[in-house]
C-alpha positions as CSV (number, residue, x, y, z in Angstrom):
1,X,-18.6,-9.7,8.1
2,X,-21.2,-12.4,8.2
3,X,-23.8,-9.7,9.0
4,X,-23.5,-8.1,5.5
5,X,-22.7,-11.4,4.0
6,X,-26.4,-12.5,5.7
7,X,-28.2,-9.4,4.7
8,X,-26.8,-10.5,0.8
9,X,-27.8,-13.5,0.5
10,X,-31.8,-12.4,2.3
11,X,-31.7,-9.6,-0.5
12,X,-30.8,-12.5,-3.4
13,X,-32.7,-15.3,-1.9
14,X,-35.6,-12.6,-1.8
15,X,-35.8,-11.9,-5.2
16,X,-37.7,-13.2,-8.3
17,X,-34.3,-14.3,-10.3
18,X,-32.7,-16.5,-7.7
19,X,-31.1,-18.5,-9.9
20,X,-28.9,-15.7,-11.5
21,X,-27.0,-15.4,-8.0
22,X,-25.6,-19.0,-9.4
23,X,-25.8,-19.3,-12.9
24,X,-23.8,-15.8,-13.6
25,X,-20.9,-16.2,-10.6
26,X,-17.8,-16.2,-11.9
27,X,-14.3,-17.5,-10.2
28,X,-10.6,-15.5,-10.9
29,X,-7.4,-16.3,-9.3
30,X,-3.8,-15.3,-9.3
31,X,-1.0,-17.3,-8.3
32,X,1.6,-15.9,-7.1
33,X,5.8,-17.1,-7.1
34,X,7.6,-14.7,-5.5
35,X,11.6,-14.8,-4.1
36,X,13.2,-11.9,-2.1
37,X,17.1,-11.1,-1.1
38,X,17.9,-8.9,1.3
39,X,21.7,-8.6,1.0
40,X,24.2,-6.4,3.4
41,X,27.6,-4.3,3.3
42,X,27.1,-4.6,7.0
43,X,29.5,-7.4,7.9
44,X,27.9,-8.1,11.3
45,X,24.3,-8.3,9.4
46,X,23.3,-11.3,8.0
47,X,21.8,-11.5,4.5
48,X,18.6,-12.5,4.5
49,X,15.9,-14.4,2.3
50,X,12.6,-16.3,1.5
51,X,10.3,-18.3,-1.1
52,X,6.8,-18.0,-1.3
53,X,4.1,-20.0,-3.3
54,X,0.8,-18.4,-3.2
55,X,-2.9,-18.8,-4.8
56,X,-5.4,-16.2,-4.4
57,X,-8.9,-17.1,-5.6
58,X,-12.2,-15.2,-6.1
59,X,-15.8,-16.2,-6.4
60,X,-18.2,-13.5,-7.4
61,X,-22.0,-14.4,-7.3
62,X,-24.5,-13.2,-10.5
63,X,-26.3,-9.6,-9.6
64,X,-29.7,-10.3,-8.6
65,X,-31.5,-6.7,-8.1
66,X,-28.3,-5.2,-7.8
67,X,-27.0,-7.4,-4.9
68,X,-24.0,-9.8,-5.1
69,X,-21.5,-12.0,-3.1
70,X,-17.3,-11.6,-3.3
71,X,-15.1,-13.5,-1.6
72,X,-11.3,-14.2,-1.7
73,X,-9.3,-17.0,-0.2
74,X,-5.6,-17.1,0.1
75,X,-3.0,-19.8,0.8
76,X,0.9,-18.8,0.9
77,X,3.5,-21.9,1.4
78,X,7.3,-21.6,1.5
79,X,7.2,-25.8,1.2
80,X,10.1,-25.9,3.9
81,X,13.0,-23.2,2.0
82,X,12.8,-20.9,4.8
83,X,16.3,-21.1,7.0
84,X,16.6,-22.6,10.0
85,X,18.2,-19.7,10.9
86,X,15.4,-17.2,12.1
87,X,18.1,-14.3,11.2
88,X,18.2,-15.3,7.9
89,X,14.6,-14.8,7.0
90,X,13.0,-12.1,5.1
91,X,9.9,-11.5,7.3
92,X,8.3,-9.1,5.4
93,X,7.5,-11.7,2.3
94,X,4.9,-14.0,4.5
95,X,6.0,-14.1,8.2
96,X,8.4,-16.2,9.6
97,X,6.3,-19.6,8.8
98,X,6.1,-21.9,6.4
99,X,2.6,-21.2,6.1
100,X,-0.2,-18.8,6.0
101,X,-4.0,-19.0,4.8
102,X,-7.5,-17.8,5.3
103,X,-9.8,-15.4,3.4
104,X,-8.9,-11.9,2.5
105,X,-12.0,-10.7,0.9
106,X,-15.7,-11.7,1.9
107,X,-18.4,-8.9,1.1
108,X,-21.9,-8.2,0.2
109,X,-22.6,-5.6,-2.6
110,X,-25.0,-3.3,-3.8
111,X,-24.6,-1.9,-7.8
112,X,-26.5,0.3,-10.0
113,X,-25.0,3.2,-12.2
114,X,-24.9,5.9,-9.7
115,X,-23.1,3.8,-6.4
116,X,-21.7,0.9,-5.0
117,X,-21.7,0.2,-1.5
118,X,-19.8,-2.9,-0.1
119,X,-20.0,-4.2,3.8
120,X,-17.7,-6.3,5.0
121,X,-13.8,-7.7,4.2
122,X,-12.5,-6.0,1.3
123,X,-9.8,-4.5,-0.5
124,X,-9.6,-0.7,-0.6
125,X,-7.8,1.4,-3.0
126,X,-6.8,5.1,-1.6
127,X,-3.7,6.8,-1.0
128,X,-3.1,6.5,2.4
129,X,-5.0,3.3,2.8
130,X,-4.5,0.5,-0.1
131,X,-3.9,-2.6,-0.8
132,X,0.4,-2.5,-0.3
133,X,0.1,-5.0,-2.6
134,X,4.1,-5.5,-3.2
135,X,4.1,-9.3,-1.3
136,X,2.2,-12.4,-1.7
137,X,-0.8,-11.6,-0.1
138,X,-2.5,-8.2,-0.3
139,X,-3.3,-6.3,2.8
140,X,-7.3,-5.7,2.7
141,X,-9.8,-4.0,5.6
142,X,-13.0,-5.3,7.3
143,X,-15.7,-2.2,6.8
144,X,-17.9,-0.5,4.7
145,X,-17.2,1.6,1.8
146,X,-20.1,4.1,-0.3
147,X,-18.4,4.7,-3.5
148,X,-21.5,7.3,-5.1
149,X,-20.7,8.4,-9.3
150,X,-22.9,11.7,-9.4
151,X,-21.4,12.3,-12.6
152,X,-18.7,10.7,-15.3
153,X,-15.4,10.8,-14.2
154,X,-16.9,11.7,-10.7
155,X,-17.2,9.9,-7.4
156,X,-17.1,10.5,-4.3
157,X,-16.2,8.0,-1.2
158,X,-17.4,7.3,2.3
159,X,-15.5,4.5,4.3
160,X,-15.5,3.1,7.5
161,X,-12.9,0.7,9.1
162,X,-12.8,-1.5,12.3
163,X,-10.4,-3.7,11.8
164,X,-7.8,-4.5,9.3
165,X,-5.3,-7.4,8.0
166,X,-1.8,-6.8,6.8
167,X,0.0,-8.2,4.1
168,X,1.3,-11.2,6.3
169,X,-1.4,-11.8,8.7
170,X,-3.8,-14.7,8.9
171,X,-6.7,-13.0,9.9
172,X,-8.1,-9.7,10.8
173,X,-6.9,-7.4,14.2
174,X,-7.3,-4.0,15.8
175,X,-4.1,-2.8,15.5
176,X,-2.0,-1.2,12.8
177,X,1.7,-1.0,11.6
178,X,3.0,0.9,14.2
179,X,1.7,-1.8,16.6
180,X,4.9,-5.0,17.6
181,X,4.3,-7.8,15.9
182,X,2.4,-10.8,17.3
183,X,0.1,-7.9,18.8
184,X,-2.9,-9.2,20.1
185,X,-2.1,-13.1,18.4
186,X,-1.5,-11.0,15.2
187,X,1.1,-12.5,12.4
188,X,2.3,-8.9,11.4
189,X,5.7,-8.8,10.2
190,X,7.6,-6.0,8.3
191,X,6.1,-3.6,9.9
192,X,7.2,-0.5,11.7
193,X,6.6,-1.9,15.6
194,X,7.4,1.2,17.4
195,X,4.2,1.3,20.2
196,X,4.7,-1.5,23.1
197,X,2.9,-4.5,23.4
198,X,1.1,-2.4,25.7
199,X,-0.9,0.4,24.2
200,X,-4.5,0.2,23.3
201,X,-6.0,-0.8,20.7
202,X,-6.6,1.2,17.2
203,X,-10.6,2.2,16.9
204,X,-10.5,1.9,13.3
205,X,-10.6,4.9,10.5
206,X,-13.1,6.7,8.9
207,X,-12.5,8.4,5.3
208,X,-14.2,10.5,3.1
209,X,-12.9,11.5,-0.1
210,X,-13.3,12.5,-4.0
211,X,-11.8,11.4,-7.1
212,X,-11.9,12.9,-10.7
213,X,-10.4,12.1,-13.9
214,X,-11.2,13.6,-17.4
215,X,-10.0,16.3,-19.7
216,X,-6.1,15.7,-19.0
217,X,-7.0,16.4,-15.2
218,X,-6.5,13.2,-13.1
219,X,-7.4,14.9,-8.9
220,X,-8.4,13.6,-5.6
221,X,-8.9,14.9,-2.1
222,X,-9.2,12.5,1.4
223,X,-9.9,13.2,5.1
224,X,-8.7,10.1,7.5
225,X,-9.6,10.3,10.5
226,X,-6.8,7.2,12.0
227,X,-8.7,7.0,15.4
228,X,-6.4,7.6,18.4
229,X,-3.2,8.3,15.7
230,X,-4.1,11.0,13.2
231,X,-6.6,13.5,11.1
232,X,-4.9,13.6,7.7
233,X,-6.0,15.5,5.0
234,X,-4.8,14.9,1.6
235,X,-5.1,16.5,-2.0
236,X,-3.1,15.9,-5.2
237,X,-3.9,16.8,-9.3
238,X,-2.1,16.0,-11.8
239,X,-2.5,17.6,-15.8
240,X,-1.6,16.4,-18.4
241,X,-1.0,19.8,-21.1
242,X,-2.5,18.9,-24.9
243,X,-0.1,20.0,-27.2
244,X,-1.2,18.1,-30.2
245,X,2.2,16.0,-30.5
246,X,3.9,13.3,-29.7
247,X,5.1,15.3,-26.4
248,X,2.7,15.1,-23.5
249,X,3.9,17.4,-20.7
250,X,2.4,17.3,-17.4
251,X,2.8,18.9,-14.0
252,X,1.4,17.6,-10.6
253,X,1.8,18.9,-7.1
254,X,0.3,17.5,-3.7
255,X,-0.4,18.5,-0.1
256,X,-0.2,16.9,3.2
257,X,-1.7,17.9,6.7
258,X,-2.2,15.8,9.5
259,X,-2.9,16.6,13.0
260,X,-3.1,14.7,16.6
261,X,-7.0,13.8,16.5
262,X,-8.3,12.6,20.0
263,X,-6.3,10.3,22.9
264,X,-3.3,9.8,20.7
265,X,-1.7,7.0,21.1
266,X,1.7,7.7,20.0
267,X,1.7,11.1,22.0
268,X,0.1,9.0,25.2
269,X,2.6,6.1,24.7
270,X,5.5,9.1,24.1
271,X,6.3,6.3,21.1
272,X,9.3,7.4,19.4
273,X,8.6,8.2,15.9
274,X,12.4,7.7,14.0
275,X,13.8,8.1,17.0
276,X,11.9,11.0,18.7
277,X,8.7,11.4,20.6
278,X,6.7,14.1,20.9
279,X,4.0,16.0,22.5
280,X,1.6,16.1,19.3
281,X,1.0,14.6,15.6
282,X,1.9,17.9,13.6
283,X,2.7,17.1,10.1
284,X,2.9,19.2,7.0
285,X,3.7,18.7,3.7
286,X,3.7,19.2,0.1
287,X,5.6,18.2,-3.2
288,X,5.8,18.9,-6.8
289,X,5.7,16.5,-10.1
290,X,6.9,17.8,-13.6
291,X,7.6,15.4,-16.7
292,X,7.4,13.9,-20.2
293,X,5.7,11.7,-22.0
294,X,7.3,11.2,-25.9
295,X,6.1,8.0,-27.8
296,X,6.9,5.2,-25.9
297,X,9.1,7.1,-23.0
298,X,8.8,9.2,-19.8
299,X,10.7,11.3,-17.7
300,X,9.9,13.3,-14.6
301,X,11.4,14.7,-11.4
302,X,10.0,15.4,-9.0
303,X,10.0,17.0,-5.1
304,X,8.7,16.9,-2.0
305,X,9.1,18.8,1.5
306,X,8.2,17.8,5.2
307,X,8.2,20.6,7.7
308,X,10.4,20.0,10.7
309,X,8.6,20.7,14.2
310,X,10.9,19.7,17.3
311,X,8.1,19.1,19.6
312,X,5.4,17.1,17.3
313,X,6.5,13.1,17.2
314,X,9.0,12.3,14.7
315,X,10.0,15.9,14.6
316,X,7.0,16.8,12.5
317,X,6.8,12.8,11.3
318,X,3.5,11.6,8.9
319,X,1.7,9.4,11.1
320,X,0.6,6.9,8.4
321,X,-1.1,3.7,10.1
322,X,-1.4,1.5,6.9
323,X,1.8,2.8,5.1
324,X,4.0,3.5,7.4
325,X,7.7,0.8,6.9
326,X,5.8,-0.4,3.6
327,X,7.0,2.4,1.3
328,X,3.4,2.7,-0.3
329,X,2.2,6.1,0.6
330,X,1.7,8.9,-2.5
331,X,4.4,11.2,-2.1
332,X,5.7,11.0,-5.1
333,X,9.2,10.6,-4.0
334,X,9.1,7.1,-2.1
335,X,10.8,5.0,-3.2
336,X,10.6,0.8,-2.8
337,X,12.0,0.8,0.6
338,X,11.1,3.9,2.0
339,X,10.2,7.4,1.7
340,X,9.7,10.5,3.8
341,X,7.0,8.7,5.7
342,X,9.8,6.2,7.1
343,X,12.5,9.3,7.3
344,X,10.8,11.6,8.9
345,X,10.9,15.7,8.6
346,X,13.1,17.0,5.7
347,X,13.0,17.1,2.0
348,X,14.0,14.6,-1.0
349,X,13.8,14.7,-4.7
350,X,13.7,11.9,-7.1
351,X,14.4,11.7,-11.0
352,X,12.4,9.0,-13.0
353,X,12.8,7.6,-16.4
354,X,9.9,4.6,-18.1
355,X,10.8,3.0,-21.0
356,X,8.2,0.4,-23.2
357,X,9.8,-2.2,-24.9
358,X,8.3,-5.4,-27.9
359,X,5.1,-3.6,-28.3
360,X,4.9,-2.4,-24.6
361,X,5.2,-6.5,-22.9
362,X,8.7,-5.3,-21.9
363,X,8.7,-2.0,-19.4
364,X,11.9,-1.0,-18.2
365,X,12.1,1.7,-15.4
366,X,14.9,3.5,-13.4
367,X,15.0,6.3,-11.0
368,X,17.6,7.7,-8.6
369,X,16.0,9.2,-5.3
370,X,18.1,11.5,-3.0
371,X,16.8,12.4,0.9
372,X,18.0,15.1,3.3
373,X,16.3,14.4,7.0
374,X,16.3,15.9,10.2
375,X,16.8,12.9,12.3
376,X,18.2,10.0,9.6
377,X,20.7,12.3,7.7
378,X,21.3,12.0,4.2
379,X,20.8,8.9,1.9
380,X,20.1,7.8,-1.9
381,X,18.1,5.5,-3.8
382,X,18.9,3.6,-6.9
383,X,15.9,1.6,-8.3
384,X,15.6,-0.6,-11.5
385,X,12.4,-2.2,-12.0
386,X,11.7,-4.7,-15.0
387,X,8.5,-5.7,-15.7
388,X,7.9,-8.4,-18.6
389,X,4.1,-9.5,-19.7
390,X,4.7,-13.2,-21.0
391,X,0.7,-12.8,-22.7
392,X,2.6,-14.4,-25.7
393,X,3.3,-17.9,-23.7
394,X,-0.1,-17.8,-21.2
395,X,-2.3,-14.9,-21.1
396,X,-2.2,-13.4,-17.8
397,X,1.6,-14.5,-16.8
398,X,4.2,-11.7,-16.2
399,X,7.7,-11.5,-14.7
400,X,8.9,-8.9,-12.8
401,X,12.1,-8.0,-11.1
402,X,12.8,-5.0,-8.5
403,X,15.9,-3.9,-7.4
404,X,17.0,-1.2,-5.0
405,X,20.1,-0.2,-3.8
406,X,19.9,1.9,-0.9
407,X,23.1,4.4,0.5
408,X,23.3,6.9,3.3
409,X,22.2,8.1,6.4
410,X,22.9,8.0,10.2
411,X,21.1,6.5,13.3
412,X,21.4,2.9,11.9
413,X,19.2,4.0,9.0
414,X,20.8,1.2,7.5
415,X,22.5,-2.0,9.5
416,X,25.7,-0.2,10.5
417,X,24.9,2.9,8.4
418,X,26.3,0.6,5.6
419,X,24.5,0.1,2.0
420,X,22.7,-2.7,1.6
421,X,20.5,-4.3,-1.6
422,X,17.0,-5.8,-2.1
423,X,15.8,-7.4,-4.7
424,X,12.4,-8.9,-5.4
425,X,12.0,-11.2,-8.3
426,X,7.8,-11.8,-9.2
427,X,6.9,-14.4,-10.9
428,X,2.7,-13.7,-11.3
429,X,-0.6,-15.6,-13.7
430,X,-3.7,-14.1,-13.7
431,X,-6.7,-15.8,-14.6
């Protein structure tokens, strides 16, 4: 990181318009309020909660031949509402503390109108590795990443990876969620956990991939190569069919393959992946997407189906290192808390309806999500998620409220196979 920040600032310091570096930097923030519930069916569970207060704030230095400066700091505080109780604490919001800081974003960047190329801490924004940006603090990546535009709606990325910090962690480590928290000083939380304290060390990932958008056609295809977990390759389209009405069809589909890559460490460590190891990462997939739009409304169901294969880990389980206990992987039927990624080999459909409300501030959305799995049975969704942009009171302040209700399954899928309710109420301003 403070190579690429050094090599930015030689570049600006370098050049004949100095000055701009200063004169056109800019700062945004967010600040974030955020308050989760976990509550149980499960009588011998406890219910479970936490507060969080958090600022986010970026400076961006002027362009000076191209070259400029980001960086992000963060600070999260509870301010002491967290429960004495340790069992009582929603983990997953910022950690078990009262409070967590440092910098999530500190790059050096190169611009003109054909590519962009970034070194350093940064946030990244593909399917299998993003942002997860559902909690106070986003999880971002320290790397490099080549985004190159050789046309208009066209580009086409190159990334590299070494380390990475999730959405609860101070810093930056070598590890991933499937690692145990506290890994290597880490201050993961909410995170899978299966591997022991023991295994080595992630190497980092390396991804290459194309985007394009235009025409009604939104598509995109990705290799990842998750060093000693995975090679996944990815593709999904979506179109949108002009019909010259108010009704705007579309139809999407997507494909998933992953294999075991070199010295796997889930094979190696004979981890169990929802509840079964395996002798190999063998994963295949694929899913469907068909909907609506009319006026101000949309509907869609849609499908999607994970191969079963008794001897790969997880019985045929996507081995999704940045994803993976988040929920925030594209098949398009996961839902808040979990998807097939979490479930494992089987198949699941999901029915969606959108609905914009007082000139589109108010967005009301509710979808119903059903799973059949190999090793975690059957189970069902119900999600409700209210979004409400307050731009009339503050520009940049929104309030948002998502609630799932999750049913189902065996294996402790849910404490005591019982249902249970989360809801996460978002209180955001942008500026």
């Amino acid at each position: 990181m403070a190579g690429c920040l050094a090599v930015g600032l030689a570049c600006i310091a370098g050049g004949a318009h100095a000055d701009d570096f200063f004169r056109d930097a800019t700062v945004s923030g967010e600040v974030r309020l955020y308050r989760f519930d976990r509550n149980y069916d499960n009588p011998s569970s406890k219910d479970q909660f936490a507060n969080s207060l958090a600022g986010l704030l970026t400076v961006k230095s002027g362009k000076v031949g191209g070259f400029s400066l980001v960086a992000t700091g963060f600070s999260a505080h509870s301010f002491g509402t967290q429960s004495n109780d340790a069992g009582r604490v929603d983990t997953s919001l910022m950690g078990p503390g009262n409070v967590i800081d440092g910098i999530t974003q500190a790059y050096a960047e190169y611009t003109n109108p054909w590519v962009t190329v970034r070194g350093g801490d940064q946030y990244l924004n593909t399917p299998w590795m993003g942002q997860s940006d559902s909690r106070i603090i986003p999880a971002s990546y320290q790397g490099a990443m080549a985004d190159f535009k050789p046309a208009k709606g066209w580009d086409i990325y190159a990334i590299r990876t070494l380390r990475w910090k999730s959405r609860t962690s101070e810093s930056y480590n070598d590890d991933n969620v499937y690692y145990p928290s506290t890994y290597h000083g880490d201050s993961m939380y909410g995170n899978n956990g299966s591997l022991p304290a023991s295994a080595r060390s992630q190497g980092g990932t390396t991804a290459i991939g194309s985007t394009y958008a235009g025409g009604g056609l939104a598509a995109q295809a990705w290799y990842y190569d998750f060093e000693h977990f995975g090679r996944l390759g990815y593709a999904d389209g979506m179109y949108t069919i002009p019909t010259g009405t108010m009704l705007k069809p579309f139809v999407g589909a997507q494909l998933v393959r992953e294999t075991s890559g070199s010295d796997n460490v889930i094979v190696d460590t004979q981890t169990k992946i929802t509840g079964l190891a395996g002798e190999r990462v063998d994963a295949k997939a694929w899913g469907v997407d068909a909907g609506v739009g009319v006026g101000k409304a949309k509907f869609d169901i849609s499908y999607n189906k994970l191969a079963s294969d008794t001897n790969a880990a997880g019985a045929g389980a996507i081995i999704s290192p940045y994803t993976n206990s988040y929920a925030t992987d594209p098949l398009y039927t996961t839902s808040m808390l979990r998807g097939l990624v979490e479930l494992g080999a089987g198949h699941a459909w999901k029915a969606r309806a959108q609905y914009n409300f007082l000139h589109d501030d108010l967005q009301l959305i509710a979808s119903y999500a059903h799973y059949d799995t190999v090793l975690r049975g059957t189970s069902h969704d119900v999600y409700v998620d209210i979004v409400w942009k307050l731009d009339m009171l503050l520009k940049g302040l929104q309030l948002r409220d998502r609630w799932e209700h999750t049913v189902g399954g065996n294996n402790n899928l849910n404490p005591g196979n019982q249902p249970w309710t989360n809801n996460r109420l978002m209180l955001s301003y942008k500026f």
